[in-house]
Residue frames as qw, qx, qy, qz and C-alpha x, y, z in Angstrom:
[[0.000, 0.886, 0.464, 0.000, 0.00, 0.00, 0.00],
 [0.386, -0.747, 0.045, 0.539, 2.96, 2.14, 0.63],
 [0.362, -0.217, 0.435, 0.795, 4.49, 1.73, -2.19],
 [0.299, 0.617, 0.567, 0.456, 1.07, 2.53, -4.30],
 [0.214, -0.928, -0.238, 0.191, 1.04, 5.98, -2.28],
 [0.416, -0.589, 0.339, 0.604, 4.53, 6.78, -3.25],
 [0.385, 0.315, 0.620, 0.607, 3.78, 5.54, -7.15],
 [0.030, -0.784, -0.616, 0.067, 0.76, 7.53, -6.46],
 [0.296, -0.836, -0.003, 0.461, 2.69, 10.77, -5.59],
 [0.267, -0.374, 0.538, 0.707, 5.51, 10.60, -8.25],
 [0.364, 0.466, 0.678, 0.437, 2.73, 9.93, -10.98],
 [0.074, -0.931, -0.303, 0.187, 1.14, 13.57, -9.41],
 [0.228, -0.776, 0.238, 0.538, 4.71, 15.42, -9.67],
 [0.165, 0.578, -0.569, -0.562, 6.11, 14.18, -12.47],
 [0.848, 0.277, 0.105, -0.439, 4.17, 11.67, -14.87],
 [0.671, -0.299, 0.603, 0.313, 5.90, 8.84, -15.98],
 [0.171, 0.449, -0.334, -0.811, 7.11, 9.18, -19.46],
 [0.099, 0.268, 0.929, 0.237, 5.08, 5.89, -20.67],
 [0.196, 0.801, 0.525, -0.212, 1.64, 7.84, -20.68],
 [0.274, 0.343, 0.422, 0.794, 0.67, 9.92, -23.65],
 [0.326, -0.832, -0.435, -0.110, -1.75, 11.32, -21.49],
 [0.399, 0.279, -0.131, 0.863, -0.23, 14.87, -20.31],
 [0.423, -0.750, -0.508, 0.027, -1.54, 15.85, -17.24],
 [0.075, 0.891, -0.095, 0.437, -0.35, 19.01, -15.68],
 [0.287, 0.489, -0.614, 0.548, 2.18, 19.84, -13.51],
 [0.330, -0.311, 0.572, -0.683, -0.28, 19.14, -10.32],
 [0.178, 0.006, -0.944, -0.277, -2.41, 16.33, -11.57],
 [0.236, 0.056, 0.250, -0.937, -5.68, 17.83, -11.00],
 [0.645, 0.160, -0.280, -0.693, -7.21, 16.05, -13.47],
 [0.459, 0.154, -0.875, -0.017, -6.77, 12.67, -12.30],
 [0.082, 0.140, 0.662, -0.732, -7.46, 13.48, -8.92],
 [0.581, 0.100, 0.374, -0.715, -11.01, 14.53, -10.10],
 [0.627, 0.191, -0.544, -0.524, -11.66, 11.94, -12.51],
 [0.258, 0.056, -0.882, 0.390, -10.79, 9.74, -9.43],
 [0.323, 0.027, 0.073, -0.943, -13.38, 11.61, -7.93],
 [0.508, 0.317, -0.368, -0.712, -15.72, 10.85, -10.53],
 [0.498, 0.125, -0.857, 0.048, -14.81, 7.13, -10.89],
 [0.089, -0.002, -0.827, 0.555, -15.63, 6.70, -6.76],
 [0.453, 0.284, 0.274, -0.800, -19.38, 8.19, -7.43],
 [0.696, 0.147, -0.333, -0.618, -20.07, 5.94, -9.95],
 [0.548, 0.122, -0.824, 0.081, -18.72, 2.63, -8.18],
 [0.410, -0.183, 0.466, -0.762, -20.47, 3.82, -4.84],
 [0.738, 0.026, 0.406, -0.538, -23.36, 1.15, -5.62],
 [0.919, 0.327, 0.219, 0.031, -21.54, -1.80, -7.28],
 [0.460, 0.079, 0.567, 0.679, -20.30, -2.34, -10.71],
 [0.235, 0.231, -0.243, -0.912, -21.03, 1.43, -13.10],
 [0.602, 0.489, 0.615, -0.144, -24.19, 0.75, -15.14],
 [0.517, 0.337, 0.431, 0.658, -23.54, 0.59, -18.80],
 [0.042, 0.946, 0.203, 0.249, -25.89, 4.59, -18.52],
 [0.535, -0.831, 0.116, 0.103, -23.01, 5.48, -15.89],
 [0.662, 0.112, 0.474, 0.569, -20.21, 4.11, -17.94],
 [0.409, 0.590, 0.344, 0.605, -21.20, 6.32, -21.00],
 [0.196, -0.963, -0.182, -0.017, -22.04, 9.73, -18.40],
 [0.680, -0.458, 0.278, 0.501, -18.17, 9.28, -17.54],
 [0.658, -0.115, 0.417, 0.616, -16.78, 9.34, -20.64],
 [0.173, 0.852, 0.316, 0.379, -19.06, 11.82, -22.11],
 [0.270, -0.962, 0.006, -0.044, -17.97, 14.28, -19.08],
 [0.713, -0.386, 0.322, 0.489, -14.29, 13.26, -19.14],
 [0.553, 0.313, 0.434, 0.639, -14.35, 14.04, -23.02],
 [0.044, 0.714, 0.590, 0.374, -16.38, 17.24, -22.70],
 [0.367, -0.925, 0.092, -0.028, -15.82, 19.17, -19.66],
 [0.500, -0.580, 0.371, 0.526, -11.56, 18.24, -20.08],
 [0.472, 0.755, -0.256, -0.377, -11.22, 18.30, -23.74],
 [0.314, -0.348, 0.869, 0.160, -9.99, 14.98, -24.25],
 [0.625, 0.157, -0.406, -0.648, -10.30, 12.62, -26.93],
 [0.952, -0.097, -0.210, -0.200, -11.74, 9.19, -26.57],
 [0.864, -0.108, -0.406, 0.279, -8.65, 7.18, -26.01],
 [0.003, -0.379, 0.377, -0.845, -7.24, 10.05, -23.76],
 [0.538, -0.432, 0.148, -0.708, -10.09, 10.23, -21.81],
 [0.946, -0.088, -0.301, -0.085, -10.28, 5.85, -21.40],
 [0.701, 0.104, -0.451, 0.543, -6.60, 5.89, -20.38],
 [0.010, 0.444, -0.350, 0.824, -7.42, 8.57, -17.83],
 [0.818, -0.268, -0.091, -0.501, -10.68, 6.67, -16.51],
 [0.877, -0.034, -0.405, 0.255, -7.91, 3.55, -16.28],
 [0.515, 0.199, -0.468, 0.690, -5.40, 5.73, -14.27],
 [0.419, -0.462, 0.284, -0.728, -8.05, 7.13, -11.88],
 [0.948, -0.179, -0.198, -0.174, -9.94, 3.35, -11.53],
 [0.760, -0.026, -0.440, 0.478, -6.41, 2.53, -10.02],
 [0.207, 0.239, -0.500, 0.806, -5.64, 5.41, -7.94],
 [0.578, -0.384, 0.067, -0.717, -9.08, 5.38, -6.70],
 [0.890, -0.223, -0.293, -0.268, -9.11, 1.98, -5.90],
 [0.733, 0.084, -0.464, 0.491, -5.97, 2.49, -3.84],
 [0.125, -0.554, 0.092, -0.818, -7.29, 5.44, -2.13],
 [0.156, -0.390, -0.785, 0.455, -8.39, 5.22, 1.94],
 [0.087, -0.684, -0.503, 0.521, -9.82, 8.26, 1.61],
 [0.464, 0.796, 0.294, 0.256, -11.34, 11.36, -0.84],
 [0.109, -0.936, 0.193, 0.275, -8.83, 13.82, 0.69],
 [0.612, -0.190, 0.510, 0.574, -5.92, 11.92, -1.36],
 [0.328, 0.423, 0.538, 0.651, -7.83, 13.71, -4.26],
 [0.068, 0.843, 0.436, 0.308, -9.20, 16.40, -3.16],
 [0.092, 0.875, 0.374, -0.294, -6.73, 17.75, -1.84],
 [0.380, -0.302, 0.345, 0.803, -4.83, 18.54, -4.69],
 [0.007, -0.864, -0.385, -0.325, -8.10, 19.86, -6.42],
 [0.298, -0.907, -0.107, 0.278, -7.66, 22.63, -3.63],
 [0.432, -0.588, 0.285, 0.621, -4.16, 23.37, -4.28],
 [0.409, 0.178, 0.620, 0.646, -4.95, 23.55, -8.29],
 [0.004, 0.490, 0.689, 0.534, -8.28, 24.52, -9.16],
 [0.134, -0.220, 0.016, -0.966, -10.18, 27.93, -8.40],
 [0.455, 0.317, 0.696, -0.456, -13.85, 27.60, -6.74],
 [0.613, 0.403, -0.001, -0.680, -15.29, 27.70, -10.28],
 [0.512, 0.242, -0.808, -0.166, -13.34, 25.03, -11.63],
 [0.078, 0.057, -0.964, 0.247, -14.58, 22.99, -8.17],
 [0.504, 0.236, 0.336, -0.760, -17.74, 23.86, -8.35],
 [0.681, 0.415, -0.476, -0.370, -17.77, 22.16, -12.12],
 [0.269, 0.242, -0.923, 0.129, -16.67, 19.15, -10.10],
 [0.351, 0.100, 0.703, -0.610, -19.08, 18.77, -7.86],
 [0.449, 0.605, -0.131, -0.644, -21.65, 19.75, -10.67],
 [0.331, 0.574, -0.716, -0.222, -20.20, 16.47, -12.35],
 [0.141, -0.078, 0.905, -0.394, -20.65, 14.30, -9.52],
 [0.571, 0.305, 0.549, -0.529, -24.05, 15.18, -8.99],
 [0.740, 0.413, -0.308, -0.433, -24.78, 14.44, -13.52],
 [0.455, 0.102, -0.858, -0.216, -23.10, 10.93, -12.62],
 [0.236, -0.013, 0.739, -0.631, -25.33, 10.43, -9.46],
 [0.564, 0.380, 0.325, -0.657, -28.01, 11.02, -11.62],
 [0.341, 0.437, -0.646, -0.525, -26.82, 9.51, -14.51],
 [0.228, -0.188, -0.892, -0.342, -28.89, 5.79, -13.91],
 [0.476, -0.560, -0.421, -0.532, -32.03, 7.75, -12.39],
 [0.710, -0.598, -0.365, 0.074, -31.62, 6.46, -8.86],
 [0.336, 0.588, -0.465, 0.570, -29.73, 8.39, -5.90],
 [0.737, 0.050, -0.573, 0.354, -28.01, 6.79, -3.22],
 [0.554, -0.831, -0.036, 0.035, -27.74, 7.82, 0.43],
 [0.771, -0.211, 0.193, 0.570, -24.15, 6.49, -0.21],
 [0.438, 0.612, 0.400, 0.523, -24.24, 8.61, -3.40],
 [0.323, -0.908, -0.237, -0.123, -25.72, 11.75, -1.41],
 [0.807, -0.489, 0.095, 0.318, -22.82, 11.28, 1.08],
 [0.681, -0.168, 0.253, 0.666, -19.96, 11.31, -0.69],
 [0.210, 0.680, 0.198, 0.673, -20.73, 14.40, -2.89],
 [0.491, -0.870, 0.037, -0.030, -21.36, 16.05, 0.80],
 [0.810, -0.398, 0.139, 0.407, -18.19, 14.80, 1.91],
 [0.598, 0.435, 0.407, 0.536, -16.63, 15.77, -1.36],
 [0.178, 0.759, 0.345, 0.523, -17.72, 19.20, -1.37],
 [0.576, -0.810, -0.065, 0.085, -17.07, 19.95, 2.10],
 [0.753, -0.267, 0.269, 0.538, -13.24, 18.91, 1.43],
 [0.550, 0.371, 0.425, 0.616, -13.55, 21.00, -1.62],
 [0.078, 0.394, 0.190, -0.896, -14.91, 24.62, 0.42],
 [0.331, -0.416, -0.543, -0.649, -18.41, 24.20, -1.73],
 [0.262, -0.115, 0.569, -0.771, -21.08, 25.58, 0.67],
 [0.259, 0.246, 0.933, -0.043, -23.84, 23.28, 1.55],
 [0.288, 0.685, 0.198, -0.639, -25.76, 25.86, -0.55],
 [0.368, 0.571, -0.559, -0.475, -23.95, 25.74, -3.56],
 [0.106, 0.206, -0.946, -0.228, -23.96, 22.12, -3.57],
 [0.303, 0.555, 0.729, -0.262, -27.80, 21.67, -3.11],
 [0.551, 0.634, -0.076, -0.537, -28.33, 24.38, -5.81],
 [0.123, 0.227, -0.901, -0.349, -25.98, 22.02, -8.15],
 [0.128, 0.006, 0.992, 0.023, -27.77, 19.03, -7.22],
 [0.350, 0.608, 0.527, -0.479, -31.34, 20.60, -7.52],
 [0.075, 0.645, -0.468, -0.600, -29.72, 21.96, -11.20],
 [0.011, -0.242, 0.943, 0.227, -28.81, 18.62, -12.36],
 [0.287, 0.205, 0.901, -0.252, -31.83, 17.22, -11.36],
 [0.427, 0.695, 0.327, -0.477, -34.16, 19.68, -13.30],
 [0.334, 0.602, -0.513, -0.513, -31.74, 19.46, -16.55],
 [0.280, 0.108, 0.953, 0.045, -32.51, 15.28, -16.11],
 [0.406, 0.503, 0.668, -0.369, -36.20, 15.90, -15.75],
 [0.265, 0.760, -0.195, -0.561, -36.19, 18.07, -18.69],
 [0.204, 0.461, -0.769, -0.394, -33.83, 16.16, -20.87],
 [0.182, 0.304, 0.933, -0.056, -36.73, 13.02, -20.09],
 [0.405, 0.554, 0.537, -0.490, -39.04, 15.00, -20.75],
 [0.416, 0.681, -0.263, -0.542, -38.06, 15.97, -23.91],
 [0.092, 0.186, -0.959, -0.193, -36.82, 12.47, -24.97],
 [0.262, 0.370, 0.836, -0.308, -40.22, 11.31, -24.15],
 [0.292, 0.663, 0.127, -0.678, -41.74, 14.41, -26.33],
 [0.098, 0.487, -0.772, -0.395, -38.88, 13.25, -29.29],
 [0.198, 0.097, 0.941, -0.258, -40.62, 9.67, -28.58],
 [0.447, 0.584, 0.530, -0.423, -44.43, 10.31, -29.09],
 [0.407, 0.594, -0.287, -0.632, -43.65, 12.71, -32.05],
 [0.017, -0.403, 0.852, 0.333, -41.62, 9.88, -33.47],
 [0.227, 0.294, 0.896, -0.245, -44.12, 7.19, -32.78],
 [0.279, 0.744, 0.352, -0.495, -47.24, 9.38, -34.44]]
């Protein structure tokens, strides 16, 4: 375990040179994608709808392409799964990223919480937990999560609208 905490560190300072995957100087992005990765394994194995929310938001909100983004999803799915705890990632969020950029994390969380329909107490939790570590007030992270939710309902509702027309 030690030594994954030490790999763990030197992959943050200075990336090994085998990855094509160029992560800044603080590894910010791993850290949240780790994040990410821990909110969708909260209740299991990802569902295939979780699966795709990832990689959509990995490609979309970092500007990565596909196999970027996969080979980042693989190097969080290990450092998360060596992790005791979210402060190993969050906090070098803090020490990188601005409150808007951590707001957009949170804001992330909650679209994979929601991303197969159901949310978790566990789920709930750890975005609390998350945000707390990240200085999001319990304000800002209930407006997110109350956000997300109404751009779901919406985006069903309008698949459902898309649906009837189609159907007719």
């Amino acid at each position: 375990m030690l030594d994954g905490l030490r790999q763990f560190i030197a992959d943050i300072v200075a990336p090994s040179a085998d990855t094509d995957l160029a992560f800044d100087d603080t590894g910010y992005l791993l850290a949240a994608t780790a994040l990410l990765v821990h909110v969708v394994s909260l209740d299991g194995e990802p569902s295939a709808a979780e699966k795709r929310k990832l990689h959509s938001l990995i490609e979309s909100r970092f500007k990565l392409d596909p196999g970027k983004a996969d080979h980042l999803i693989a190097s969080a799915t290990r450092a998360e799964g060596e992790a005791v705890d979210l402060y190993r990632f969050t906090s070098v969020i803090m020490r990188s990223v601005n409150e808007e950029g951590r707001l957009r994390i949170i804001e992330m969380m909650w679209e994979l919480v929601y991303a197969d329909g159901q949310v978790s107490e566990f789920e709930d939790n750890v975005v609390w937990r998350a945000a707390d570590l990240l200085g999001i007030s319990s304000r800002d992270r209930i407006d997110l999560k109350h956000k997300v939710a109404e751009q779901r309902q919406a985006d069903s509702s309008d698949s459902v609208s898309k649906t009837a027309a189609a159907a007719t």
